[in-house]
N, C-alpha and C positions, 0 to 999 in steps of 0.2 A: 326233263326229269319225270314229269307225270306218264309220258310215253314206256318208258323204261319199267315202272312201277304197275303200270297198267299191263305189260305183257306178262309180269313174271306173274301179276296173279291172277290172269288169263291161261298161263300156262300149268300142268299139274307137276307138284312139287316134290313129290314124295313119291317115283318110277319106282327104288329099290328094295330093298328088302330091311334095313336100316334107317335112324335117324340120325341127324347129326350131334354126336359126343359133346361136341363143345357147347351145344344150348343150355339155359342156363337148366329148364325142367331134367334134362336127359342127364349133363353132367352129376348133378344133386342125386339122381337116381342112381348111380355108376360111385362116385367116392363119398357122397353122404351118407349114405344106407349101407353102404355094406364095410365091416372094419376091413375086412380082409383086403379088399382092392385099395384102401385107401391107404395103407400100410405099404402094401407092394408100393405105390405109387410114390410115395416119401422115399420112402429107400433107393430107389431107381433115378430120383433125379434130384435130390438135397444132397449136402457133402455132409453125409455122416461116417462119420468115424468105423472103419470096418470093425474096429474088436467093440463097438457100442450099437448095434444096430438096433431099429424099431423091429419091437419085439410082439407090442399089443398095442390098442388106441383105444380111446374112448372118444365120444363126443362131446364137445360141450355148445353152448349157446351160441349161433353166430352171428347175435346182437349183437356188436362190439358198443355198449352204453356208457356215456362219461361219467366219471365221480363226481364231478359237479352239475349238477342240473341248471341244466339250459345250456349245456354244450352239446357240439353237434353228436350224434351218434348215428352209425351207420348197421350194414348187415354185409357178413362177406359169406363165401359159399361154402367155404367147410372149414370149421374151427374142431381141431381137436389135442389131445395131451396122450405119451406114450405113460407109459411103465415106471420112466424114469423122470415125469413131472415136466421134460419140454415140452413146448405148445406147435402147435404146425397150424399156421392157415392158411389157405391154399384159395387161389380167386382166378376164376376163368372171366377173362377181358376180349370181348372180340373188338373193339378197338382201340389204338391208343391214345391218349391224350394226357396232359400235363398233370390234369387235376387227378388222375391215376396215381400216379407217381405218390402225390402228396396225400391220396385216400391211405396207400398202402405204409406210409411211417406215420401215419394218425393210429392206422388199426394194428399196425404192429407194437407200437411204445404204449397203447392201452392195455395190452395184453402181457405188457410187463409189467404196470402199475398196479392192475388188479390180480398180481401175485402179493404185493408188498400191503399187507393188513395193518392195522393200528396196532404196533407194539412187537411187531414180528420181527425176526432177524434178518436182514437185508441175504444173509447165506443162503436163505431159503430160495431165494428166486431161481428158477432155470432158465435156460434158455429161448427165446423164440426165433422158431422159423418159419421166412416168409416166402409161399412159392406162387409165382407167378406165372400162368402160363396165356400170354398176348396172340391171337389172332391176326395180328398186324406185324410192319418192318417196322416203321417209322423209330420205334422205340433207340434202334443203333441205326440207324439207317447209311451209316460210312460203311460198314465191316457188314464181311459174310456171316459172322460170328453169330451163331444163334442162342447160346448159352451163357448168361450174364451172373455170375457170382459177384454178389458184395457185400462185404465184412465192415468192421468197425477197427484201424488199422494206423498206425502210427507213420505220418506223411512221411519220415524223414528214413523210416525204419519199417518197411511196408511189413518184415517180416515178424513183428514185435504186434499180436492183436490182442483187443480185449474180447470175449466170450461174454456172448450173451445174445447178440444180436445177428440174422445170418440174412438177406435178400437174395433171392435166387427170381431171373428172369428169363423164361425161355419164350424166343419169338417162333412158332411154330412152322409160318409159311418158308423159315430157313432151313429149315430142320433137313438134313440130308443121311439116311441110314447111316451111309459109309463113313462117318465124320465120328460118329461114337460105338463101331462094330463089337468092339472089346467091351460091353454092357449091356448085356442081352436084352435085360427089362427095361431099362432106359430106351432102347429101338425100337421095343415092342410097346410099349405105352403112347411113347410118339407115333408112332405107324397108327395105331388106332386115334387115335387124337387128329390125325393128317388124313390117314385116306379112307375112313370111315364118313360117309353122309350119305345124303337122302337118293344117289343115283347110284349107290353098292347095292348089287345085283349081289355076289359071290364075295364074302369076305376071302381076306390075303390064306392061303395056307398056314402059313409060320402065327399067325396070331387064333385061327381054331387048334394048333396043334397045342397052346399054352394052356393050363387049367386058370389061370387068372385073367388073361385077356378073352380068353373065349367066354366065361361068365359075363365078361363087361360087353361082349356083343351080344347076348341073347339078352339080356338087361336094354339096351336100346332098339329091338329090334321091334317095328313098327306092330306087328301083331301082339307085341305082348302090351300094348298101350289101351286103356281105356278110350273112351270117345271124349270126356274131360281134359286126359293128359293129352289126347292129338291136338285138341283146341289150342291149350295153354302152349304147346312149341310154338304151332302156328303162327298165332300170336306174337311168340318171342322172335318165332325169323325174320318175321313181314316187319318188325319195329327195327332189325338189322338191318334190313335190306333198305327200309326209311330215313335210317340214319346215315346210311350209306351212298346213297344216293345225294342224299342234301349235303355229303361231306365234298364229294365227288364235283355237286354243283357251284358250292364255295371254293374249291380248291381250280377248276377252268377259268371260275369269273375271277380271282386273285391274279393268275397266269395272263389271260388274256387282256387286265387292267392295267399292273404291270406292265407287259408288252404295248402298250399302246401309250402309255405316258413317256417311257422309254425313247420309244422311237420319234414324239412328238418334241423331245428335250432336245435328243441328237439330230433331227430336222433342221434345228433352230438354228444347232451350231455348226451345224454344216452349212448352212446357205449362208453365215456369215462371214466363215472364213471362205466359203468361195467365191464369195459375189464379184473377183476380180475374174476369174474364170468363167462364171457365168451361174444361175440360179440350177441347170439340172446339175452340172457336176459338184454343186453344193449340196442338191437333195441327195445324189448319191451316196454321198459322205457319209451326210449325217442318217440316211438307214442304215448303212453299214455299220455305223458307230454304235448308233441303238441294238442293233441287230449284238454287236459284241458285248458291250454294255449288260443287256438283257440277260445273253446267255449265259456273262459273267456271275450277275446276279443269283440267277438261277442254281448255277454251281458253288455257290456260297454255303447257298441253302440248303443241300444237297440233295435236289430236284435227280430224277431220272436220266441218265445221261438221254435213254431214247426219247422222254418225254422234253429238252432242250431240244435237240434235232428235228423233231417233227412242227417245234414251235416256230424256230427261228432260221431253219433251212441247213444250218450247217453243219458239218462232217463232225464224225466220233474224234478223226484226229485235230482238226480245228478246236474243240471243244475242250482236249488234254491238256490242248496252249495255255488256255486262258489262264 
C-alpha cells in the first residue's frame, strides 16, 4: 500500500485542463453556488412530476442539527427548498459503505421534523428528496442497474404510496449514456459527473454545446481556482486515494485469509476420507474442495466473478455452477 500511495504522489495529478466534479471543494462549487445548475440537476434525475417541475431554489443550511441536544448532527453537501416548500439534499459519496445508507434516513427524516413547529399543522409539511449520487458499485452490486428509486410503498400493494418521502441512488461508475438516451439532461449531468477529471485535456462536444453544463465546466476548470481552492482538492483526493488504498488492503487481506482457512479446513477433510487411498490423493481432495468451497463463498457474497477466477483458478463456467 505505501508503494502505491508513494507513486501516485510522485507522479503529477492534475495533466488536464479540469478538476474532478465529484470532489467534495469542486462539487459545492458546481450545485452549491450556483441555483440554476442545482435546479437543472433536481430535475434531470428526481422523479418529479412533469406538470410540477422545479421552478426556483433556494438554499438553506447544510447542518442537518438535532432537536434534542446531544444528538448526533451531521453536514450534507447541498440542502435546499423549491417554490413549492419541498426540500432536496443532494450528497456526493465517493465511497460506499453501510453507515451511508443510515447517514442518509438520519438526514433526510430530520428535514422532515424541522418542518413540523410547535403547534403547526402537520398539512404543512412537504415533501423530501433525497439524491444520492455513489462513486462506487458495491451499493447493488448483483444488477447493472445504475439508478435506485425508493419510495415509502405498501408491501402487499406496491402500487398504493405514501408522499412524502423520495431516496433516489445513482451509482455513477454504472452509468451508461445509452441506457437513459430519451433524457437529454439526465446524460449530460452524468457525462460531466463520469468523464470530467483531472486528465481532460478537451471536454466532450455535446456537454460545451449545453449552456448549463458548459457553465459547470468552466466552474471546475483548474485555472479558474485559487492557489487555496487547489490546496483544499488536493487535499480531498490524496484522503480518497488513502482511503482507498486501506479499503483495497482490507478487502485482499479478507480474500486471501478466507482462502487459506478454506483450504486448510478442506485439507483436513480430504486426507481423512482418503487415508484408504493414500495421503496425496486425500490432499487433492481436500484443495479441491476448498478451492470450491472458497469460490462458493465468494459468490455469496458477490465478489467479482474475475476476481473468484484469478483467486482460486477456475473457469467463468465452473464458477456459474456453483
Amino acid at each position: 500500500m505505501e508503494n502505491i500511495k508513494d507513486k501516485m504522489e510522485g507522479e503529477e495529478t492534475m495533466n488536464g485542463k479540469y478538476l474532478n466534479p465529484k470532489a467534495d471543494l469542486t462539487f459545492k462549487l458546481v450545485f452549491g453556488e450556483h441555483e440554476d445548475l442545482m435546479m437543472s440537476l433536481l430535475n434531470a434525475l428526481l422523479p418529479i412530476a412533469e406538470d410540477a417541475p422545479i421552478t426556483s431554489v433556494e438554499y438553506l443550511s447544510p447542518e442537518m442539527v438535532p432537536e434534542i441536544a446531544g444528538k448526533k448532527d451531521s453536514i450534507v453537501d447541498v440542502r435546499c427548498r423549491d417554490s413549492r416548500g419541498r426540500q432536496f439534499i443532494v450528497e456526493m459519496q465517493m465511497h460506499w459503505n453501510e453507515d451511508f445508507m443510515k447517514r442518509v434516513l438520519l438526514n433526510t427524516s430530520k428535514a422532515v421534523v424541522k418542518q413540523a413547529g410547535v403547534g403547526e399543522n402537520y398539512r404543512q409539511i412537504e415533501p423530501v428528496f433525497s439524491l444520492n449520487l455513489i462513486n462506487d458499485t458495491r451499493f447493488q452490486p448483483d444488477t447493472e442497474e445504475f439508478y435506485h428509486d425508493y419510495a415509502v410503498i405498501n408491501v402487499e400493494h406496491p402500487e398504493r404510496t405514501i408522499d412524502g418521502l423520495r431516496f433516489v441512488f445513482v451509482e455513477l461508475p454504472k452509468f451508461q449514456p445509452r441506457s437513459i438516451s430519451e433524457k437529454k439532461m439526465a446524460v449530460l449531468w452524468l457525462r460531466f459527473l463520469t468523464e470530467i477529471g483531472e486528465d481532460t485535456k478537451e471536454a466532450p462536444a455535446e456537454l460545451l454545446a449545453n449552456d448549463q453544463t458548459r457553465k459547470a465546466l468552466s466552474i471546475v476548470e483548474k485555472s479558474a481556482m485559487s492557489d487555496t481552492q487547489l490546496y483544499v482538492y488536493e487535499q480531498f483526493m490524496m484522503s480518497i486515494i488513502d482511503e482507498q488504498v486501506l479499503r483495497e488492503g482490507f478487502y485482499k487481506e479478507g480474500m486471501q485469509k478466507g482462502m487459506a482457512e478454506g483450504m486448510q479446513k478442506g485439507m483436513a477433510e480430504g486426507m481423512q476420507k482418503g487415508m484408504a487411498e493414500g495421503m496425496q490423493k486425500g490432499m487433492q481432495k481436500g484443495v479441491a474442495k476448498a478451492t470450491l468451497d472458497f469460490a462458493r463463498s465468494m459468490k455469496q457474497r458477490n465478489y467479482p466473478v474475475k476476481d473468484i477466477m484469478e483467486l482460486t483458478g477456475l473457469s467463468a463456467a465452473d464458477i456459474d455452477t456453483l
